[in-house]
C-alpha positions in Angstrom: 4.2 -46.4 10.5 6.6 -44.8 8.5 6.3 -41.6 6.5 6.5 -42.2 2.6 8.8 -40.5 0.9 6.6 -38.0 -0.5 5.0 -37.4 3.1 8.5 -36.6 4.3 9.2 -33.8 1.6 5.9 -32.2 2.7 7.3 -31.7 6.3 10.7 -30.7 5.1 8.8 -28.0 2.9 6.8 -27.0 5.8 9.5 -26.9 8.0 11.6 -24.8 5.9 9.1 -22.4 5.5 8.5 -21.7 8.6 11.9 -21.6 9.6 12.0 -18.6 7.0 9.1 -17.0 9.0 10.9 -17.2 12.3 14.4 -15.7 10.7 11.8 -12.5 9.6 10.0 -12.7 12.3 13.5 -12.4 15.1 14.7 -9.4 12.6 11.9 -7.2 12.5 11.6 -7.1 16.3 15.4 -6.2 16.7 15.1 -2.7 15.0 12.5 -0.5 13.6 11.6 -0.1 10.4 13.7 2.4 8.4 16.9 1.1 9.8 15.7 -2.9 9.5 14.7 -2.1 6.1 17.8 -3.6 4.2 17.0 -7.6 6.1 13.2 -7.1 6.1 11.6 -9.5 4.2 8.3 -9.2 2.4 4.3 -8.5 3.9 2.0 -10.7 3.3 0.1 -9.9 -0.5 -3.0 -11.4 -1.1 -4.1 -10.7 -4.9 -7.5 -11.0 -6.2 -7.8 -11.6 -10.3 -10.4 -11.1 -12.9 -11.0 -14.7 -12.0 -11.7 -14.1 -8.2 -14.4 -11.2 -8.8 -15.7 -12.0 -12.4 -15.8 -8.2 -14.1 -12.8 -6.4 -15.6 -9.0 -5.7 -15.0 -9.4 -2.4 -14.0 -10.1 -1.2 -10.4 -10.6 2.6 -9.4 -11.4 3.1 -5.2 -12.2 0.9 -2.2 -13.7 1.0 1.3 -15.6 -1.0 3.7 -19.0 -0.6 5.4 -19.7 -1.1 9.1 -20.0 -4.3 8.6 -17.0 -5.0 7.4 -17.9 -5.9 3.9 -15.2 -4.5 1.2 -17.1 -2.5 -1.4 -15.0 -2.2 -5.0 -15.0 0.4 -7.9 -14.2 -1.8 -11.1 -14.3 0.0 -14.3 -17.9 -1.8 -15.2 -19.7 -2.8 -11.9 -19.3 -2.2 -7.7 -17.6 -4.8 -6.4 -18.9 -6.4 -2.9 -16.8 -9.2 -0.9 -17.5 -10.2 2.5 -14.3 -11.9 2.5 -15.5 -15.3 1.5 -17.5 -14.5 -1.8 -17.6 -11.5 -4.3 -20.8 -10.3 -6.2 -21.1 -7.7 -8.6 -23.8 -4.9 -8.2 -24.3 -3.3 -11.2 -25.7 0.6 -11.9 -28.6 0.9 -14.5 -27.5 2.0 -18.2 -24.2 0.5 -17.3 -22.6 4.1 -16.3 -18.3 3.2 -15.4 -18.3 3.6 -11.9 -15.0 5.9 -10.7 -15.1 6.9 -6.4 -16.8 5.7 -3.4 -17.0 6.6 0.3 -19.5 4.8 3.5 -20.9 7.4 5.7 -20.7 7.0 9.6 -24.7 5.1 9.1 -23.1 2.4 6.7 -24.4 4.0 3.4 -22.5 3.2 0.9 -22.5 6.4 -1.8 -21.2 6.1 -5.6 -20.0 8.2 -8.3 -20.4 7.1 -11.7 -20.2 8.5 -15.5 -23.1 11.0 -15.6 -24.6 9.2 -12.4 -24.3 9.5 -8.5 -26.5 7.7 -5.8 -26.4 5.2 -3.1 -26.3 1.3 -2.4 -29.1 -0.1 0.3 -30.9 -3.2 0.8 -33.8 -4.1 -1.8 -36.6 -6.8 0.0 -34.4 -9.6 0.2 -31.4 -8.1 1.9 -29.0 -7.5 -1.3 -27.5 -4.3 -2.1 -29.1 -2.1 -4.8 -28.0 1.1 -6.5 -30.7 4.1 -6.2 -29.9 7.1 -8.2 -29.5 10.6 -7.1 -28.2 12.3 -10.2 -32.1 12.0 -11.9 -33.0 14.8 -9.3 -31.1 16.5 -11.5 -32.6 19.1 -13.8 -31.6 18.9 -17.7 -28.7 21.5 -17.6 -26.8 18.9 -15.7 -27.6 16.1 -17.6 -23.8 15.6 -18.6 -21.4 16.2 -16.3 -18.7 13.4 -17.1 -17.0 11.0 -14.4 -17.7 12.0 -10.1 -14.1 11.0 -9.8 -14.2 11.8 -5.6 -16.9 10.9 -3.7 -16.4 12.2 0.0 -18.9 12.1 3.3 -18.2 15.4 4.9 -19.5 18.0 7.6 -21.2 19.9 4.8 -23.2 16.6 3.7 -22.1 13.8 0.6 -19.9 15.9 -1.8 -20.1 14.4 -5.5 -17.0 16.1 -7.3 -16.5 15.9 -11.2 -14.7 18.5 -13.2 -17.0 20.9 -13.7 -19.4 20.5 -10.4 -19.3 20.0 -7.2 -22.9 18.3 -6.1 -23.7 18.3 -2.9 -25.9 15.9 -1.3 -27.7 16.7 2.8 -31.3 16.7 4.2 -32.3 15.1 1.3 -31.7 17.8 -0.5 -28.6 18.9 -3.7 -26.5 22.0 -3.7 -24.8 22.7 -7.2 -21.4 24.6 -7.2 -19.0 25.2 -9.7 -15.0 26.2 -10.3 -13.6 29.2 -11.2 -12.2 27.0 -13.5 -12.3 23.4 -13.4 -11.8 21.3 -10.8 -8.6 18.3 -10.8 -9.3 16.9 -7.6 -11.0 16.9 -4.3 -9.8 15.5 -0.7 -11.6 15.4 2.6 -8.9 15.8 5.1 -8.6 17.2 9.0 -12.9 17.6 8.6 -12.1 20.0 5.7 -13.3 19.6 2.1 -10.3 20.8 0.0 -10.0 21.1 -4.0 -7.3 21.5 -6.6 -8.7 23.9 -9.4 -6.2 24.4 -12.5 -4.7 27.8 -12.7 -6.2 28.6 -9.5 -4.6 26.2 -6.6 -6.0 24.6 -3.6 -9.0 25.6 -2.0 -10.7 25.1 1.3 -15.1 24.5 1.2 -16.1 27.5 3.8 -20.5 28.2 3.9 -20.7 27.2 0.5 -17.6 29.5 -0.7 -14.3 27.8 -2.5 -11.4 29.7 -0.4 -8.2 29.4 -1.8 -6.2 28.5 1.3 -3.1 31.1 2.4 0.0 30.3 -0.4 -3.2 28.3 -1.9 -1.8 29.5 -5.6 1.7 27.6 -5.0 -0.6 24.4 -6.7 -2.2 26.5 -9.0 0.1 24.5 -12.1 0.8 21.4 -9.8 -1.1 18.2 -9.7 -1.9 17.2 -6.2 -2.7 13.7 -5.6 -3.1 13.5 -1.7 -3.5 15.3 1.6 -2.7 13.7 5.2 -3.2 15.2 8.1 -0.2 15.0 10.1 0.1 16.4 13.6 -0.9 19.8 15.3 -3.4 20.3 12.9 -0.6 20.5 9.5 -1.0 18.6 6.6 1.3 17.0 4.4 0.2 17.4 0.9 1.4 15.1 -2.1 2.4 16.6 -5.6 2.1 14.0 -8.8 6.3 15.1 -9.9 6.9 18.3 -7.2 7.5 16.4 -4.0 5.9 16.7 -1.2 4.8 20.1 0.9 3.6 20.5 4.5 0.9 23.0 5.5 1.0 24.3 8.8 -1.5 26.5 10.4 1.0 28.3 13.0 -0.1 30.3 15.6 -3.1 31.6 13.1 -0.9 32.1 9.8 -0.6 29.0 7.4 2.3 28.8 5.7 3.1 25.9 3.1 6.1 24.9 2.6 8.2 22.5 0.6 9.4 19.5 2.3 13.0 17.8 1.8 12.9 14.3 2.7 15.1 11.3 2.5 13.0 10.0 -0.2 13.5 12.7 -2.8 15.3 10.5 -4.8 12.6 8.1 -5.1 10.3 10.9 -5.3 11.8 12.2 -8.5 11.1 8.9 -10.2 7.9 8.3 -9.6 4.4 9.7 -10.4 2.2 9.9 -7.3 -1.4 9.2 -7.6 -3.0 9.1 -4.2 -1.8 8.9 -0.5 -3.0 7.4 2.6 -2.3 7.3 6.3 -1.9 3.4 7.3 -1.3 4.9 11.2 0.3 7.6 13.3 3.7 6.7 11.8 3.2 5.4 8.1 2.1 7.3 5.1 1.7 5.2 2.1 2.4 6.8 -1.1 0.4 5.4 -4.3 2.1 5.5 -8.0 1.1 5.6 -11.5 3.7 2.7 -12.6 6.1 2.2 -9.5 3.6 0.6 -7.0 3.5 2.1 -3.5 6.4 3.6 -1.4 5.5 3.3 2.7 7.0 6.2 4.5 7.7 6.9 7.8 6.5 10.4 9.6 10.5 11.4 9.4 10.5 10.3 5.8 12.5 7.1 6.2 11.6 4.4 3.9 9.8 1.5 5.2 9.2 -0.4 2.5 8.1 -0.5 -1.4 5.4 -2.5 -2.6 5.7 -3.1 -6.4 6.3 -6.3 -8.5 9.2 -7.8 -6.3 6.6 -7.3 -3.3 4.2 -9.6 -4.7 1.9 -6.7 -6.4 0.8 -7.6 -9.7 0.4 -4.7 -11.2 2.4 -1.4 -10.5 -0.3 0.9 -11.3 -2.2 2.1 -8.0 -5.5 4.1 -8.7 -6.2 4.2 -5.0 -5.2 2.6 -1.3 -7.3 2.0 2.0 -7.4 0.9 5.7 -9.3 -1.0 6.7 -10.8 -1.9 10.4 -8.0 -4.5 10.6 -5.3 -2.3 9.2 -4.9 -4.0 6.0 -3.8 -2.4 3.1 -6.0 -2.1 -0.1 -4.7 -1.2 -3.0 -7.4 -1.2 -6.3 -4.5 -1.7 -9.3 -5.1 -1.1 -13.2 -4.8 -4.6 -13.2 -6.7 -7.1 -10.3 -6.9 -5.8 -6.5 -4.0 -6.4 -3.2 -4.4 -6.1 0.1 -1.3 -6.0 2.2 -0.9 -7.1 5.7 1.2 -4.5 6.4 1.3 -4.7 10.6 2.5 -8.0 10.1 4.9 -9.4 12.3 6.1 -12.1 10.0 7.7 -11.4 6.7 8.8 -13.6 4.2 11.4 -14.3 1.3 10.2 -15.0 -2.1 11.9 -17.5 -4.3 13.6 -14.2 -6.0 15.7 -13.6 -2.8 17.8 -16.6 -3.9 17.6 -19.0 -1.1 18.3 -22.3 -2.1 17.2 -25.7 -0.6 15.6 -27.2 2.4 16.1 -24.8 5.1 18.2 -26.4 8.2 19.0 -23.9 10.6 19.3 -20.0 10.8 21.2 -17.4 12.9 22.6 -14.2 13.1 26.3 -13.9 12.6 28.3 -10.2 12.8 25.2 -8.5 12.3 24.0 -10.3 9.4 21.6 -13.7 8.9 22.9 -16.7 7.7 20.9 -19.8 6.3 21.5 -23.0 6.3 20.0 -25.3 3.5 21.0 -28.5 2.0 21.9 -26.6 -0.7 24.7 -24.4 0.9 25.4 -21.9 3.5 23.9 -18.5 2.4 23.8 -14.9 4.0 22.0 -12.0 3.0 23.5 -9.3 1.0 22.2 -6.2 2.1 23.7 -4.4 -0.1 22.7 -6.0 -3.8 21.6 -3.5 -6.6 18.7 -4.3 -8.5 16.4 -4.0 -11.3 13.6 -1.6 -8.4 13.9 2.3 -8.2 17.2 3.6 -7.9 18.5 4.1 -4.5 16.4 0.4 -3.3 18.8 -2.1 -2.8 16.9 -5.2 -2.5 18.8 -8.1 0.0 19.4 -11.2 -1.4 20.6 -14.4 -0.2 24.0 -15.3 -1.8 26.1 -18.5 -1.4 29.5 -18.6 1.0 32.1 -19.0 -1.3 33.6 -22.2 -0.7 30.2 -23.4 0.1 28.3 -24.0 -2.7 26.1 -27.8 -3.0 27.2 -28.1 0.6 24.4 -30.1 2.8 24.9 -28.1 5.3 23.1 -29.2 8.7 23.0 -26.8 11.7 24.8 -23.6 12.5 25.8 -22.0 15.6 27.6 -19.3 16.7 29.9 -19.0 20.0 32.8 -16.9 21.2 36.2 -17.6 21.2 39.5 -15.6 22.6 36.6 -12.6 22.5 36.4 -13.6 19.0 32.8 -14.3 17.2 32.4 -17.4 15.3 30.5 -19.3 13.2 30.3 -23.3 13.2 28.2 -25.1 10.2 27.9 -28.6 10.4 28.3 -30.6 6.8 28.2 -34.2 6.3 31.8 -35.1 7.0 33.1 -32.2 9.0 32.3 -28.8 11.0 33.6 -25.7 9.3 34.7 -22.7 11.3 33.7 -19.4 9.9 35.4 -15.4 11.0 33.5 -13.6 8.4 34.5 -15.9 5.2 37.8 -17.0 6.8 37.3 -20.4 6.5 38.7 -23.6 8.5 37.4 -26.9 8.8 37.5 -30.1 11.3 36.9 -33.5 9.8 34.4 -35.5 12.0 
């Protein structure tokens, strides 16, 4: 029987699209990733909404049990999504949740406004919150937002900005700044904090240490630690760039790194990092989205608006078991499947029509729709961060509204060329030197 008409422009749409996949697909495995990065196309973004998760706009941390269940901080309830359906677990007296962390027995543990506890199983399997925090005797009583919640060697470490509560054997420890405390990371089995006017300090039998050239951060927000290699870490300043600490052969220095991102870096406000592997750091910012690094500072990619994100604020990032991508945004939730082998181009790239055929031509892909014969400019300014140029698909000239069939490409005379087939002849392309054959 024959396809209806509407059945047939189903198949063409399919067809095109996946067409577009195999074009991504073919030029991400002929180079790596910094020097691909001009024709790589876009991960795969899924975003969840208000509507997906039913509580508010606002997201602040994420990780995921043993199970694999997702757990989600949103500003008025924890979040749990098994990856089919999302249920909100709420804290008594309706505290804002702010950090999270799953120890290596799949407890889940949560900082809150004034409140800290854990999430296990009441009598019919669901997750409950139990409090820790009302161990707490009355001089503690108020003690604002835990905004890092961290399982370490030295037990569950609640961190707010005037306390440090510490959570093992069933027991609390209670230790305080020297002055107040901006943030805490977990990082190469150390517990390190920021405290204003003082720098960065290492956890050591229950004393704050500040680290060797600990005072350089004394005035400078530090929004991320990543362990690196041989032990150094790279540590990531909200406006200062980025520094690497190295232990040497038993003297640390820290030093400041030049990259080949300081460009973007002096644009941007970073608010949390994460390792996605051995090679990628991913770079979280307060209004710019995310910029993925490589371990020689090469950009891989940025994930912002153009990438499919939603919202450019990211309060925090995580990997999970599969090596997705999380990213908890002032506004809905992404995770990125960024070990994808398939990128894609949205309709902002500028690709017109039902894709025909595809190929690689002097170095650079060309398209063929019913629309046109297009290519992608590599080198197109845009409306990211300075110093991104994001490729887009322009028309030939000469070639605009053209159905354009197939095209190949052969040698001649030592000579590359390009053939596309229209309806009434084959043109013959040497860059955008164009000659034509009637049929």
């Amino acid at each position: 029987m024959e396809k209806s008409r509407s059945e047939k422009k189903g198949y063409r749409r399919f067809i095109s699209k996946l067409l577009v996949l195999i074009l991504l697909f073919i030029g991400i495995i002929t180079g790596n990733y910094a020097q691909d990065l001009p024709q790589q196309g876009l991960f795969p973004v899924k975003y969840f909404s208000q509507k997906d998760y039913d509580a508010l706009a606002q997201n602040w941390d994420v990780t995921q049990d043993k199970r694999g269940v997702m757990y989600i901080i949103n500003n008025n309830a924890i979040l749990e999504y098994d990856g089919v359906n999302w249920r909100k677990i709420s804290i008594p007296g309706d505290p804002q949740p702010r950090s999270i962390d799953v120890d290596n027995n799949g407890r889940v543990f949560v900082g809150a406004q004034n409140e800290f506890g854990f999430l296990a199983p009441d009598s019919i399997g669901q997750m409950k919150y139990f409090s820790l925090s009302e161990r707490l005797g009355d001089e503690y009583a108020w003690f604002d937002f835990i905004w890092g919640t961290h399982i370490t060697k030295y037990g569950v470490v609640f961190q707010s900005e005037d306390y440090l509560f510490i959570y093992k054997n069933d027991s609390l420890q209670v230790l305080t700044p020297e002055t107040s405390y901006h943030k805490a990371f977990y990082a190469g089995g150390e517990y390190y904090t920021r405290q204003d006017g003082i720098g960065l300090t290492r956890l050591e039998n229950n004393q704050q240490l500040l680290v060797p050239q600990g005072e350089i951060f004394a005035d400078m927000n530090v929004f991320g630690i990543i362990p690196v290699s041989n032990g150094r870490m790279v540590i990531a300043t909200e406006s200062d760039g980025l520094y690497m600490m190295d232990p040497g052969n038993g003297k640390q220095t820290i030093t400041r790194l030049i990259t080949n991102i300081e460009d973007l870096l002096l644009q941007v406000a970073i608010y949390n990092a994460v390792k996605i592997d051995d090679s990628r750091i991913s770079l979280g910012t307060w209004g710019n989205g995310a910029i993925v690094v490589d371990t020689s500072w090469n950009l891989v990619t940025l994930l912002d608006k153009y990438s499919g994100l939603q919202d450019p604020i990211v309060t925090e990032q995580f990997v999970d078991r599969s090596g997705n991508l999380w990213l908890t945004l002032s506004d809905g939730i992404s995770r990125v499947e960024i070990n994808s082998q398939l990128t894609s181009y949205s309709d902002q790239a500028g690709l017109l029509g039902s894709v025909q055929s595809i190929t690689r031509f002097n170095n650079t892909l060309y398209v063929a729709t019913l629309r046109g014969l297009f290519f992608l400019d590599r080198d197109a300014v845009s409306d990211r961060l300075n110093g991104i140029n994001t490729p887009v698909f322009r028309v030939v000239p000469g070639m605009e509204e053209s159905e354009c069939w197939d095209i190949i490409t052969f040698r001649h005379n030592g000579e590359e060329l390009l053939l596309a087939v229209l309806n009434d002849k084959v043109v013959q392309f040497n860059y955008f030197s164009i000659s034509s054959t009637n049929r």
